[in-house]
TORRO-577786 format. One record per residue: x, y, z of N, C-alpha, C in turn; chain. Coordinates in nm, 4 decimals. Each point is the difference from the previous one (the first is absolute). Layout:
BEGIN
<site><n_x>X</n_x><n_y>Y</n_y><n_z>Z</n_z><ca_x>X</ca_x><ca_y>Y</ca_y><ca_z>Z</ca_z><c_x>X</c_x><c_y>Y</c_y><c_z>Z</c_z><mol>A</mol></site>
...
***
This chain:
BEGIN
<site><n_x>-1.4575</n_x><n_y>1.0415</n_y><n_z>-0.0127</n_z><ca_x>-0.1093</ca_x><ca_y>0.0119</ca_y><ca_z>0.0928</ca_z><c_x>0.0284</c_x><c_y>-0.0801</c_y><c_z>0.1274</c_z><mol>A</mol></site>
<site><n_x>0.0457</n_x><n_y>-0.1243</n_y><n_z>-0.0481</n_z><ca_x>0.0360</ca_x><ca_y>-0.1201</ca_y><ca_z>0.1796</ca_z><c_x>0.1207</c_x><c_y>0.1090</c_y><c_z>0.0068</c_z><mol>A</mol></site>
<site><n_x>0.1019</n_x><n_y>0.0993</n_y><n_z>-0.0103</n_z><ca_x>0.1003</ca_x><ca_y>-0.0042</ca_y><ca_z>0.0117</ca_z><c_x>-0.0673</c_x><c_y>0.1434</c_y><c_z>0.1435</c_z><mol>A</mol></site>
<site><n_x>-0.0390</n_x><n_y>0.0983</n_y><n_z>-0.0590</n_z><ca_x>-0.1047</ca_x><ca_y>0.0777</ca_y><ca_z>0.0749</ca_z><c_x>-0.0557</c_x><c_y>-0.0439</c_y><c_z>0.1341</c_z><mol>A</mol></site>
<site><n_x>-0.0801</n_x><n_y>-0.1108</n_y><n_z>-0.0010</n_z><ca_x>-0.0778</ca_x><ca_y>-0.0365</ca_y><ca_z>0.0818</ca_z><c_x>0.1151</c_x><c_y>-0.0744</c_y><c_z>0.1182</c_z><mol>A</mol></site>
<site><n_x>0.1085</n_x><n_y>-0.0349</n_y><n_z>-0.0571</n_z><ca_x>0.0760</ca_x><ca_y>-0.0509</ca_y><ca_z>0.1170</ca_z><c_x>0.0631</c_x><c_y>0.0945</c_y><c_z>0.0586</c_z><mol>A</mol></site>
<site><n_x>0.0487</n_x><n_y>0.1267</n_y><n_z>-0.1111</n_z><ca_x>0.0754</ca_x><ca_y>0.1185</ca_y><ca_z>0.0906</ca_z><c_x>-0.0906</c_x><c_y>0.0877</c_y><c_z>0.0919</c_z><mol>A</mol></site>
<site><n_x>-0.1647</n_x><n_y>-0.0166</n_y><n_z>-0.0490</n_z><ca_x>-0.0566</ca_x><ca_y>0.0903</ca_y><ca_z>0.0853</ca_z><c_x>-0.0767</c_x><c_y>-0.0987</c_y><c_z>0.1769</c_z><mol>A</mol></site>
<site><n_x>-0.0037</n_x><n_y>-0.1409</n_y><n_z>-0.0719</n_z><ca_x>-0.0430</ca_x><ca_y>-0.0916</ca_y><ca_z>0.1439</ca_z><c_x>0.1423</c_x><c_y>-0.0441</c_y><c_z>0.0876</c_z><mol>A</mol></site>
<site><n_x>0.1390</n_x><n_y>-0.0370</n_y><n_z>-0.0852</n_z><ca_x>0.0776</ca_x><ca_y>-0.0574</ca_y><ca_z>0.0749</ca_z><c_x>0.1377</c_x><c_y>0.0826</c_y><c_z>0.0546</c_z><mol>A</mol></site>
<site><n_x>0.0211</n_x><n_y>0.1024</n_y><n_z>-0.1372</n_z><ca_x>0.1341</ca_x><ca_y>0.0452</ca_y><ca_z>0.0241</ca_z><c_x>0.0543</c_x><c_y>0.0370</c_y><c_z>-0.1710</c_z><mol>A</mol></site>
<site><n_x>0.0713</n_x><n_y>0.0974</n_y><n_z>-0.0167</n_z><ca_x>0.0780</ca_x><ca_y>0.0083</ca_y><ca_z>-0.1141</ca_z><c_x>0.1262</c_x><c_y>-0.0923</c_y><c_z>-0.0715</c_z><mol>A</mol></site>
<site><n_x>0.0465</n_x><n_y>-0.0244</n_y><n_z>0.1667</n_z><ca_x>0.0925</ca_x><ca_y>-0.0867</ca_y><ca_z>-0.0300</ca_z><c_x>-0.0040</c_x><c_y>-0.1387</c_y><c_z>-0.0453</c_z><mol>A</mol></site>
<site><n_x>-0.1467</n_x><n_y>-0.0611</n_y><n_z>0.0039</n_z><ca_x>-0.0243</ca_x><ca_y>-0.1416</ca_y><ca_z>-0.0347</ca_z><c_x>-0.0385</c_x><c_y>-0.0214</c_y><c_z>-0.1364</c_z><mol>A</mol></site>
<site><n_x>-0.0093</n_x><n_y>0.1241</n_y><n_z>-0.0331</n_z><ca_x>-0.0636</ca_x><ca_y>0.0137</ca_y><ca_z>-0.1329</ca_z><c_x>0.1234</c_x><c_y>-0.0752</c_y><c_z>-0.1109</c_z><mol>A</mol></site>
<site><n_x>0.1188</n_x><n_y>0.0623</n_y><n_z>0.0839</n_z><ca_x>0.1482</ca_x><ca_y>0.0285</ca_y><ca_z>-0.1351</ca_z><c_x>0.0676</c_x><c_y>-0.1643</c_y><c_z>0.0937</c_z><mol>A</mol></site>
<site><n_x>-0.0481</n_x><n_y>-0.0146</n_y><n_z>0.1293</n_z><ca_x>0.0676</ca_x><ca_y>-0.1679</ca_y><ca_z>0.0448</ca_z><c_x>-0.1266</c_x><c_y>-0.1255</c_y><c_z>-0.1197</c_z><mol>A</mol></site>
<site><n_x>-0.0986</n_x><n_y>0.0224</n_y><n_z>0.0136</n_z><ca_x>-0.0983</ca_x><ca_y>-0.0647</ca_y><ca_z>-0.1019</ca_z><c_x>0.0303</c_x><c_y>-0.0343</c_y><c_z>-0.1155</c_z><mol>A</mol></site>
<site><n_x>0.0546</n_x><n_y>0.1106</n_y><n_z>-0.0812</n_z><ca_x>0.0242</ca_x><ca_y>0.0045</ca_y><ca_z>-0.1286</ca_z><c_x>0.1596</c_x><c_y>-0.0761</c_y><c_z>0.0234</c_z><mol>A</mol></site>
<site><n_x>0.1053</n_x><n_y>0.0254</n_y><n_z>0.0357</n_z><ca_x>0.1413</ca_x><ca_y>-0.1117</ca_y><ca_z>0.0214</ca_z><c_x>-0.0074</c_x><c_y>-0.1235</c_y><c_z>0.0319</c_z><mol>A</mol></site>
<site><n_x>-0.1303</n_x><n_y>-0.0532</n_y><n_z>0.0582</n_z><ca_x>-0.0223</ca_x><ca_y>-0.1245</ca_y><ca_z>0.0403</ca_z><c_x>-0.0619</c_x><c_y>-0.0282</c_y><c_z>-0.1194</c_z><mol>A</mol></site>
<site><n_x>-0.1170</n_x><n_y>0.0407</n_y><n_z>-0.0764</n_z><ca_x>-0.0592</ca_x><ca_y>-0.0688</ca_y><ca_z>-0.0992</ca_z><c_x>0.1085</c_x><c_y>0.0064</c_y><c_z>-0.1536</c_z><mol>A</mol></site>
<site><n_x>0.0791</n_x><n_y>0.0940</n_y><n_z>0.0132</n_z><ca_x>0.1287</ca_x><ca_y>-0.0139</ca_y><ca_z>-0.0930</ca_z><c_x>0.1087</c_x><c_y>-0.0672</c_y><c_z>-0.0031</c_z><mol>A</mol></site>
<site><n_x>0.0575</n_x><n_y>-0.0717</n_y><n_z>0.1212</n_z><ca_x>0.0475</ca_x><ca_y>-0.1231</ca_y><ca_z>0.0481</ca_z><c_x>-0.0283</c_x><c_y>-0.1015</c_y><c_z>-0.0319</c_z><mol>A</mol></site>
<site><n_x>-0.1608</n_x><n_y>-0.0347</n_y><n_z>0.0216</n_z><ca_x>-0.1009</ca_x><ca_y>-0.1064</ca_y><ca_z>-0.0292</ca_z><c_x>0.0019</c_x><c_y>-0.0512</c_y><c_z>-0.1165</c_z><mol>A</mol></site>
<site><n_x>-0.0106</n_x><n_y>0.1279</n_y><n_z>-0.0959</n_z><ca_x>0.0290</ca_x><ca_y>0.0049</ca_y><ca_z>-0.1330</ca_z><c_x>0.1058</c_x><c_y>-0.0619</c_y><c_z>-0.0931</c_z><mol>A</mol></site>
<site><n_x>0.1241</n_x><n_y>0.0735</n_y><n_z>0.0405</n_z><ca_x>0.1362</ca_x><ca_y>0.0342</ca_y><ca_z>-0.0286</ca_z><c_x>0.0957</c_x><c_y>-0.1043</c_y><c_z>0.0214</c_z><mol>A</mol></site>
<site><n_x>-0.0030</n_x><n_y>-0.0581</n_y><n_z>0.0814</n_z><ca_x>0.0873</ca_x><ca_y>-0.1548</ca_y><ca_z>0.0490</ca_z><c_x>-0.0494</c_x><c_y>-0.1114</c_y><c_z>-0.0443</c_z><mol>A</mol></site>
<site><n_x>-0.1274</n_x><n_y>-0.0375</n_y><n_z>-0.0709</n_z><ca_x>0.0108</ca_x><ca_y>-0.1123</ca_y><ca_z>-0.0515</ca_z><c_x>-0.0248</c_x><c_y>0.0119</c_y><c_z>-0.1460</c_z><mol>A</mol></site>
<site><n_x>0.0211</n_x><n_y>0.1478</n_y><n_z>-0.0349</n_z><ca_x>0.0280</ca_x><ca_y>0.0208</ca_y><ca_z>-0.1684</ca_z><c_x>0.1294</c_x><c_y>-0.0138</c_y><c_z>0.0171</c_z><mol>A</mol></site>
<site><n_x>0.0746</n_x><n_y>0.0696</n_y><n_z>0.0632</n_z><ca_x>0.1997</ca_x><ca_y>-0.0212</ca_y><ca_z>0.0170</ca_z><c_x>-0.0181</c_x><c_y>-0.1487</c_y><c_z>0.0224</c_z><mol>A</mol></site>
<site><n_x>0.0104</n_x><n_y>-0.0754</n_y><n_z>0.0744</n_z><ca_x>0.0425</ca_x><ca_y>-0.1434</ca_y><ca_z>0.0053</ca_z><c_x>-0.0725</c_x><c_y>-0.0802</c_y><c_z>-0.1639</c_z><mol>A</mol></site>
<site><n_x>-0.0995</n_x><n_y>0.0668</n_y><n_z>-0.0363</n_z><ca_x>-0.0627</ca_x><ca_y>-0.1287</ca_y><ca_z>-0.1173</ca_z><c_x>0.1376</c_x><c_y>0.0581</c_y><c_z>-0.1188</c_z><mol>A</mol></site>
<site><n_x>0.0477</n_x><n_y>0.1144</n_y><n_z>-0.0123</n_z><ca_x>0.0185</ca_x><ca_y>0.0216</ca_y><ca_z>-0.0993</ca_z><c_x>0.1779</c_x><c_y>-0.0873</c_y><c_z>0.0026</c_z><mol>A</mol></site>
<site><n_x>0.0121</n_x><n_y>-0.0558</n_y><n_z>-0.1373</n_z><ca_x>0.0644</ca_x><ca_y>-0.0838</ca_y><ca_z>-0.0162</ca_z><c_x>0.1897</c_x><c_y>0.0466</c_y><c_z>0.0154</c_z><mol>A</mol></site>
<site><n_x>0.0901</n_x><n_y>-0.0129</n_y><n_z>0.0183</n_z><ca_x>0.1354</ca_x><ca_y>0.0509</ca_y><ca_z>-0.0368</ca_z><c_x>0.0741</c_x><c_y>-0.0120</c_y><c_z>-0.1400</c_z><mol>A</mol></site>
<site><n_x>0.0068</n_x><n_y>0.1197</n_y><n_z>-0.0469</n_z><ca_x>0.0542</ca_x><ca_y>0.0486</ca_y><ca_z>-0.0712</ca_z><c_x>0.1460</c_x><c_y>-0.0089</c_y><c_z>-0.0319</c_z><mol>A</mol></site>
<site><n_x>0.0982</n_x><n_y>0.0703</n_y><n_z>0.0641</n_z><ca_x>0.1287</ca_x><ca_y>-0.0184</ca_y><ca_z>0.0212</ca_z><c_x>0.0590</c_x><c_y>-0.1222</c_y><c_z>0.0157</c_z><mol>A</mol></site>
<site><n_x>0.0230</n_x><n_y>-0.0953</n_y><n_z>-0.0668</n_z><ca_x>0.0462</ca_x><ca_y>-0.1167</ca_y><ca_z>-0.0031</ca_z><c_x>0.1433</c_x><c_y>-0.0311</c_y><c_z>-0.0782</c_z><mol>A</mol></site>
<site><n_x>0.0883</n_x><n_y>0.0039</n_y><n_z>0.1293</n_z><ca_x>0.1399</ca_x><ca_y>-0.0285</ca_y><ca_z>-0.0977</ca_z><c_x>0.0323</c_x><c_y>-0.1038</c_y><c_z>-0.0379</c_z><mol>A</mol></site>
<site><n_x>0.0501</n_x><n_y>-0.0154</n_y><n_z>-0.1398</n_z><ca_x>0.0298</ca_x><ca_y>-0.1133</ca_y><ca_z>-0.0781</ca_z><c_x>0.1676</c_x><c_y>-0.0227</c_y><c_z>-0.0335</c_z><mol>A</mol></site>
<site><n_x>0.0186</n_x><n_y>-0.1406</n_y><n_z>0.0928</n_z><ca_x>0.1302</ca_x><ca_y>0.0025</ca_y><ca_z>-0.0427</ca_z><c_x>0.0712</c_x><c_y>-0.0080</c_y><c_z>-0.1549</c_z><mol>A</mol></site>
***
């Protein structure tokens, strides 16, 4: 419904820039918390 209301007040295109910014927001501080795995052992 917000996704609607921005393509029909602002533009289509802010709709799909909106959603990459709030998935960014998201996405980079689940990647940085998550711990490393790959650890070589001499």
């Amino acid at each position: 419904m917000i996704g609607g209301l921005i393509w029909d007040k602002v533009g289509p295109q802010y709709v799909f820039i909106i959603y990459v910014v709030i998935d960014l927001l998201l996405r980079i501080p689940l990647l940085v918390s998550i711990p490393e795995t790959l650890v070589e052992k001499a």
